[in-house]
N, C-alpha and C positions, 0 to 999 in steps of 0.2 A: 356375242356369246357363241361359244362352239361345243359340240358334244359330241365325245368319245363315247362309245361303246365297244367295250372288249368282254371276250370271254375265253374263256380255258377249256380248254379239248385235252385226251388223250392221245397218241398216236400207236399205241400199243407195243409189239414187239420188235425191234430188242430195245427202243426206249426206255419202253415203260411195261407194266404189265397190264392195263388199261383196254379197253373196248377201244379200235381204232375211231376214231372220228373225224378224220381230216378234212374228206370229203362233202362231210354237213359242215365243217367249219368255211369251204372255200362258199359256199350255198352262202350261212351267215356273213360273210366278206362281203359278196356281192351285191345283197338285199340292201346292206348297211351305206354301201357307198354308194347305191343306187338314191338314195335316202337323203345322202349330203351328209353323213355322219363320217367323223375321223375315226378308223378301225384298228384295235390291236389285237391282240393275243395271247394265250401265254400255254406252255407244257412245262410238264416235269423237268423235260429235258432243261427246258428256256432258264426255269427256276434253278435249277441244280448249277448251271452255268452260271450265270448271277451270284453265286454261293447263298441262296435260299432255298439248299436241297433240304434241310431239316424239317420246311414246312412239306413237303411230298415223299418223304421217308414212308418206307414199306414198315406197317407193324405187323406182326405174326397175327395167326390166324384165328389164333384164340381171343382176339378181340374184336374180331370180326358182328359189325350190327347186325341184327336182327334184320333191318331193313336197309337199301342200300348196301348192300353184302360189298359192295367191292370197295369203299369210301377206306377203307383201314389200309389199301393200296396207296393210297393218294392224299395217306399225311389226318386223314380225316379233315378235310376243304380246309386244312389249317392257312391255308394260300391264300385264303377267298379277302382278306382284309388286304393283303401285302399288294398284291396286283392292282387292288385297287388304288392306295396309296402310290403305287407306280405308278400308275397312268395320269397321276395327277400331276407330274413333275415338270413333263414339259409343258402343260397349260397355264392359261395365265388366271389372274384372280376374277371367280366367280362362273366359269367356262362349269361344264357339265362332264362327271363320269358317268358314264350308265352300264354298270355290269349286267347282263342275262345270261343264262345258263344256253347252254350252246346244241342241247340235242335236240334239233328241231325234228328231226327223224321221230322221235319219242312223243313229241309234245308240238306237233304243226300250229298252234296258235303262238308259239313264240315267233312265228314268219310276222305276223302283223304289229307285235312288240318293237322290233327293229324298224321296224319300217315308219312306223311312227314315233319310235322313240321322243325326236324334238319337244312334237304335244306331250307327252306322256308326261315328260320332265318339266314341263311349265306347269302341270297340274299339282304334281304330285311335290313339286320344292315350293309352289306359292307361297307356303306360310313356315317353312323348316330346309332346313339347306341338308338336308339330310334325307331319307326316306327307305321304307324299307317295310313292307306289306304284310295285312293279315294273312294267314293261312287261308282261313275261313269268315264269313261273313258273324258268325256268332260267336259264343262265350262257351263252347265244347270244349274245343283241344287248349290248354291250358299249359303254361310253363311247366309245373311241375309233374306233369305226363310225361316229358321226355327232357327233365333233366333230373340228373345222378344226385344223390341224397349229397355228396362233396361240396357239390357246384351250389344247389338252394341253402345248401348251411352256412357256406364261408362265400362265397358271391354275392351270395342272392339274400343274406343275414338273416334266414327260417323269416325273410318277412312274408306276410300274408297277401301283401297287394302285391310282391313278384310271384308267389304261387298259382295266385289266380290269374296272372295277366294271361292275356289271349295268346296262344302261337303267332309268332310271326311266320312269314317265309324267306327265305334267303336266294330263291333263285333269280330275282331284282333286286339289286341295289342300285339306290339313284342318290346322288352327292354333287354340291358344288366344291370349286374350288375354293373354300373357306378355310379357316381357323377352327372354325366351329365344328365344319364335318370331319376336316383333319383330325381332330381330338378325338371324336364318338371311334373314326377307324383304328387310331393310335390305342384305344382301349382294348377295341374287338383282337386288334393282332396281341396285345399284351398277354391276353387271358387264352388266348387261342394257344397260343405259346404252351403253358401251362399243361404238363399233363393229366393230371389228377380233374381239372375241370373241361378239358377237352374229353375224354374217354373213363371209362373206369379200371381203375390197376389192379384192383381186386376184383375177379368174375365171381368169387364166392359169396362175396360181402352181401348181405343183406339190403335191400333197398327201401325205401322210404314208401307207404302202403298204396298211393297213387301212379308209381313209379309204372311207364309202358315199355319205353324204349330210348333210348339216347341219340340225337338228333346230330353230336360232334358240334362243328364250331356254329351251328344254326342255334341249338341250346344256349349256349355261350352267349350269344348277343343278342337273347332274348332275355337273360338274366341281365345282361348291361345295358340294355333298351328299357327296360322295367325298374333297373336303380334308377337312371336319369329320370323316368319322368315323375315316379316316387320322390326323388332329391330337387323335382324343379328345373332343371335344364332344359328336360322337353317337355312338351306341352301336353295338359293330362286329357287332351284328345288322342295324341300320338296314338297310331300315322293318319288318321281321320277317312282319307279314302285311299284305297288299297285298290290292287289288283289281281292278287291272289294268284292261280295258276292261267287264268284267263286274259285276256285283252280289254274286258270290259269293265268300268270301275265302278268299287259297292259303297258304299256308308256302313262301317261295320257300326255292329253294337257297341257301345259303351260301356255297359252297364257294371262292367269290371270298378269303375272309379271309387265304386262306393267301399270300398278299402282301403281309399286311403285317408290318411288323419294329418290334422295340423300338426304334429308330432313332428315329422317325417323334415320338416322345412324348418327346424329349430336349430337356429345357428352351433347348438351344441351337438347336434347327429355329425357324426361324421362320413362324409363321402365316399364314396367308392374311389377316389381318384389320392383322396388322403390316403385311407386305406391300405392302396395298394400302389403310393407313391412307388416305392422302391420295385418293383415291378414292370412300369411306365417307365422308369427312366431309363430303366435297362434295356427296353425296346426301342427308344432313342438310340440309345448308342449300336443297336444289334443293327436299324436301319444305317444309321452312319458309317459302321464299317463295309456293310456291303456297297455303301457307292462312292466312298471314298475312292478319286481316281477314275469313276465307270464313263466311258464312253457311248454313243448311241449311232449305228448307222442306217440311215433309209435307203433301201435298194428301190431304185426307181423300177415302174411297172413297164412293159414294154407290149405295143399295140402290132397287130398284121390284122391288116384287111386282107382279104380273101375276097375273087372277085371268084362272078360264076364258071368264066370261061376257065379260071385253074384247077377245077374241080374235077374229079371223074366221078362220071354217073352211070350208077351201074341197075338198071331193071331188077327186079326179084323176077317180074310174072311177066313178061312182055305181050302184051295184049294182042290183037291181029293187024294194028296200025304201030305198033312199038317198034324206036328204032333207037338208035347211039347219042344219036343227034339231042345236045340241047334243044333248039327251035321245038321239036316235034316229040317229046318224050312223053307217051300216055301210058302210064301203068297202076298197077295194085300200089307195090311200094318200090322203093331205091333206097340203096345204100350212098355216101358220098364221104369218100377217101380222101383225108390228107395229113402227112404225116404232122402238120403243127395244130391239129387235136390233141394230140396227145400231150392231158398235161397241164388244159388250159378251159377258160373258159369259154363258151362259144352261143354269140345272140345269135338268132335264126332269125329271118322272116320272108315265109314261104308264100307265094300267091299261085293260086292254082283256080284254071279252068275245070270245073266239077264236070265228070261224064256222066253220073247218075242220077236217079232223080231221086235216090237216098238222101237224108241228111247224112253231112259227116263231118270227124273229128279227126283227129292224128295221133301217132302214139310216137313217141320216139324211144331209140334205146340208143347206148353206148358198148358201141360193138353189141352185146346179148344180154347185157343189163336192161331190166326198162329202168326209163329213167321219167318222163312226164305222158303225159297222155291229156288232150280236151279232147272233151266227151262235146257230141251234139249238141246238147243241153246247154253249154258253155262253160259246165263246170270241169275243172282242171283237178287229175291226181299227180301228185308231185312225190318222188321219192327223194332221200336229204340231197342230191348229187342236183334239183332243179330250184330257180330262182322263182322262174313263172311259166307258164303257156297259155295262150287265149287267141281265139278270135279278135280281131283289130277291124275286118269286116268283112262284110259275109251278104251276099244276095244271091240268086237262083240258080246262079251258071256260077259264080267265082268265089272265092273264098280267100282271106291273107291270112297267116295266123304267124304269132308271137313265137319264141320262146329264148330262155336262157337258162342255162347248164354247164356242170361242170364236165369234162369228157376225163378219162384214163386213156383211152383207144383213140385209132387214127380211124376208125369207123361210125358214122354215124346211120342210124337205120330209124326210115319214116315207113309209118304203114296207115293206110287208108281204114278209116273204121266206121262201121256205119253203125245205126241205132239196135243192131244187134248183136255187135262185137266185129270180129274182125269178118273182111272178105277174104276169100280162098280162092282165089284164083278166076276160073271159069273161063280162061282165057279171053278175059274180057281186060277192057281199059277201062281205068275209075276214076283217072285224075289227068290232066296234063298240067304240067310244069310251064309257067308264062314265065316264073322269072322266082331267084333264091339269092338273097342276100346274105352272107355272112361276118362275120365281125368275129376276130379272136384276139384274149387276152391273155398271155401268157401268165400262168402263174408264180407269183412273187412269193417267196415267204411269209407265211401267215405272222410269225413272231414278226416285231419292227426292231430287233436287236439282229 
């Protein structure tokens, strides 16, 4: 069994008109393949190219959410089903997709989602080849909170046990390669499609008296997650344990169940899939023409080692024993130039003879960006451009530490930091340099088209 995890970024200007994210996206790459996970991608651009720009169409502004202000840029996640369906094409039967939302900048507990992905997926399909998590652990936020009076009347048939079903969240989706999960995405893109139940066309219209705000295609597939387990398809635990916005999994409440009636399972109800055959089959053929013909290329990744003696090492503070010389380099911090930074990823691992009787930690930046910093303590702040940084080990005179990152610059900048914050100079020495390992990966294209 193998698992895919891909997620969708913006790149902003002149792509798109999106918050750029590229640089959390190489972060999310790294963490993922660090992980043993197969990694894709996807942007507006990627989809427009594909001829799936319809799904990332800009709508004007007057229908801009209430929340998520900028989702009316980017089609309203009408993508969020298609991508996934993509990713599934070249796996084989029963393999894992595992979509996450990609700003980990926003949201750092998504760093340990990717990273355990694997377990996460064994938990969460044990019993449903499908999966896709509470909001919340209880019975609050509710379907018809944030969906459009359109969507609960002709979706969702004004029934009472999709009103009350729980929110879901959409920033996890976990699927195998099945029949079964194929079908439930084959719905979610169907309806997503649809504009009257993705968005509302009339801003004037009167809304339904529970009505908050409109969620776009997360609404959408909580009215099609609530027909199915109302009509018997899934199971009227659906999804049992969740994740929510966190790492940690809940037992949500149930207690939603008790609306629904032996009715509901009467070979004379009709489906949602009857329903809205003619719908569904047109989204059959909307995927068919776009791959009719389509080709797919992997651009292979490409490795430089970097050894120490290539490197220039350049003091900030040079101490009263500071000199040029690798062997003998004691200082506050150094900068270390070379031009195949730029552009690429870069694992670090520093061992330094300690001159003080401080504890200390390291900061680094990118060119004058910071990018991670370990604190004494051993806790690490990461901004989206880092993978990791830590101590590896550490006794009374020496110190090794960790890190990986993405670079823009052919500069990279270490600085000595003690349990106070940074040192300033004092022309003193606070570290010497025993020895700096580097490893660079050039950056591939995030898309695998």
């Amino acid at each position: 069994m193998r698992v895919k995890i891909i997620g969708f970024y913006t790149e902003g200007p002149p792509y798109d008109t999106g918050i750029p994210l590229t640089e959390g996206m190489y972060t999310y790459r790294q963490i993922a393949e660090d992980a043993g996970l197969i990694f894709d991608a996807y942007t507006p651009r990627r989809l427009r190219e594909m001829g799936a720009g319809d799904l990332v169409k800009e709508y004007p502004d007057e229908y801009k959410l209430p929340v998520n202000q900028t989702m009316h840029k980017i089609g309203f996640s009408a993508w969020k089903p298609f991508i996934i369906l993509d990713a599934m094409r070249d796996l084989d039967e029963g393999d894992i997709v595992f979509y996450l939302d990609s700003n980990i900048g926003k949201y750092p507990a998504l760093r340990k989602m990717i990273s355990n992905a694997e377990n996460v997926s064994n938990i969460v399909l044990d019993r449903c080849d499908f999966y896709v998590g509470r909001e919340i652990q209880g019975q609050e936020l509710q379907v018809q909170h944030f969906s459009n009076k359109i969507l609960l009347e002709e979706l969702g048939k004004n029934s009472d046990f999709v009103k009350h079903f729980p929110l879901l969240i959409c920033n996890n989706i976990i699927c195998k390669k099945t029949h079964f999960a194929h079908s439930i995405l084959i719905d979610w893109l169907t309806f997503c499609r649809v504009d009257r139940f993705l968005y509302i066309l009339d801003q004037t219209e009167p809304q339904h008296p529970h009505y908050r705000w409109s969620c776009s295609e997360q609404s959408v597939l909580n009215v099609v997650i609530a027909r199915h387990v109302e009509e018997g398809l899934l199971p009227w635990f659906f999804p049992g344990i969740s994740y929510g916005r966190g790492y940690q999994p809940i037992l949500a409440d149930n207690s939603h169940v008790k609306n629904l009636t032996d009715t509901v399972w009467s070979p004379k109800t009709t489906t949602l899939r009857n329903q809205f055959k003619e719908y569904i089959d047109n989204t059959h053929l909307y995927l068919k023409n776009i791959y009719d013909g389509k080709q797919k290329e992997q651009v292979p990744e490409e490795i430089v080692n970097i050894s120490v003696q290539d490197i220039n090492l350049i003091p900030y503070d040079n101490g009263e024993n500071g000199t040029l010389e690798y062997e003998a380099i004691e200082c506050e911090a150094i900068e270390i130039k070379k031009s195949d930074f730029i552009n690429s990823f870069v694992r670090m691992i520093l061992d330094v003879e300690i001159k003080t009787n401080d504890k200390i930690g390291i900061h680094i930046q990118d060119g004058n960006i910071d990018v991670a910093t370990c604190f004494p303590d051993f806790s690490p702040a990461l901004s989206p451009k880092a993978v990791d940084i830590k101590k590896i080990s550490l006794n009374e005179k020496n110190a090794v530490f960790e890190a990986k990152f993405y670079m823009n610059t052919d500069t990279i900048k270490l600085e000595v930091r003690n349990t106070m914050g940074y040192f300033h100079g004092h022309g003193r020495s606070f570290f010497k340099i025993k020895e700096i390992s580097i490893g660079v990966s050039h950056i591939r294209p995030l898309s695998r088209n």
